[in-house]
N, C-alpha and C positions, 0 to 999 in steps of 0.2 A: 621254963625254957623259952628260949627267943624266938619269935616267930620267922625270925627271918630265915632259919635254918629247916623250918619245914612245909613239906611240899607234899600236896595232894596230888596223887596219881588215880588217874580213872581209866579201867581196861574196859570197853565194849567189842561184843561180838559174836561169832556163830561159837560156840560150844567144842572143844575139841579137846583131845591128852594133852596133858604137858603144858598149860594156859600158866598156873601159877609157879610151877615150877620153872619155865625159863626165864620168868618176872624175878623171883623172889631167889635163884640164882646172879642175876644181874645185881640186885641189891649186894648183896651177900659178899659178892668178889670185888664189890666196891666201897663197902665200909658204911653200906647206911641202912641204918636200923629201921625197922618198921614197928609205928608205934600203936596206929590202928590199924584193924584190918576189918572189911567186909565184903561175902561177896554169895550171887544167887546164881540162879540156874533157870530163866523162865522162859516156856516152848521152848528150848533148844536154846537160849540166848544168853551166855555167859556175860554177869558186870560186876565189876570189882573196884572197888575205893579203898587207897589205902593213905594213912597218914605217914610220910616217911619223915627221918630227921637225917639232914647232910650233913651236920658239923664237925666230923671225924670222917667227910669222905673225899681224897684226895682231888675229886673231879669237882670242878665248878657246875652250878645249878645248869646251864646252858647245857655244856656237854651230854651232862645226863639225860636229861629232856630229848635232845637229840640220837642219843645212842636208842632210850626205851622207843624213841617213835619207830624209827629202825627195826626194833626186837619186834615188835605191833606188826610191820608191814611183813616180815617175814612168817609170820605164824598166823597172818591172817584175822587180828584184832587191833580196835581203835586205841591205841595208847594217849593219853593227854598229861602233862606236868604243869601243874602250875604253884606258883610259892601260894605259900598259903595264905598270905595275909592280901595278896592278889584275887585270890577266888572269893574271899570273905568280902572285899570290894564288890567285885562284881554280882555278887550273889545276895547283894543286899536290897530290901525293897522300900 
């Protein structure tokens, strides 16, 4: 698969219901698959990394990015999108 079609999402934040379920509803009604998924629980501190793939999702990578930051500020968690071969840049030593 092509790199340019997937996008690392990272959730930080306080702990609370419904974290992955309003995530992975947004996915869901948009067409894009989740390829990895990880995520803990430490002191009360919810984080979540996941691998997603856009290339059957009607929204361009902006949009999306934009909308989950949106979903993050509503529900009180750091939402981040980045393609992935972006993060792989940046996260290289």
């Amino acid at each position: 698969m092509e790199n340019k079609n997937r996008t690392v999402i990272t959730v930080v934040g306080k702990d609370t219901v419904g974290i992955i379920a309003k995530i992975c509803t947004y996915l869901a009604n948009n067409h894009i698959n989740i390829l990895d998924i990880s995520q803990t629980i430490v002191s009360g501190f919810f984080n979540m990394m996941m691998i997603v793939d856009l290339s059957v999702s009607d929204k361009p990578f902006d949009e999306c990015q934009k909308e989950l930051i949106q979903i993050g500020e509503e529900i009180g968690v750091d939402i981040k999108c980045q393609k992935e071969e972006i993060f792989e840049m940046m996260h290289r030593i």
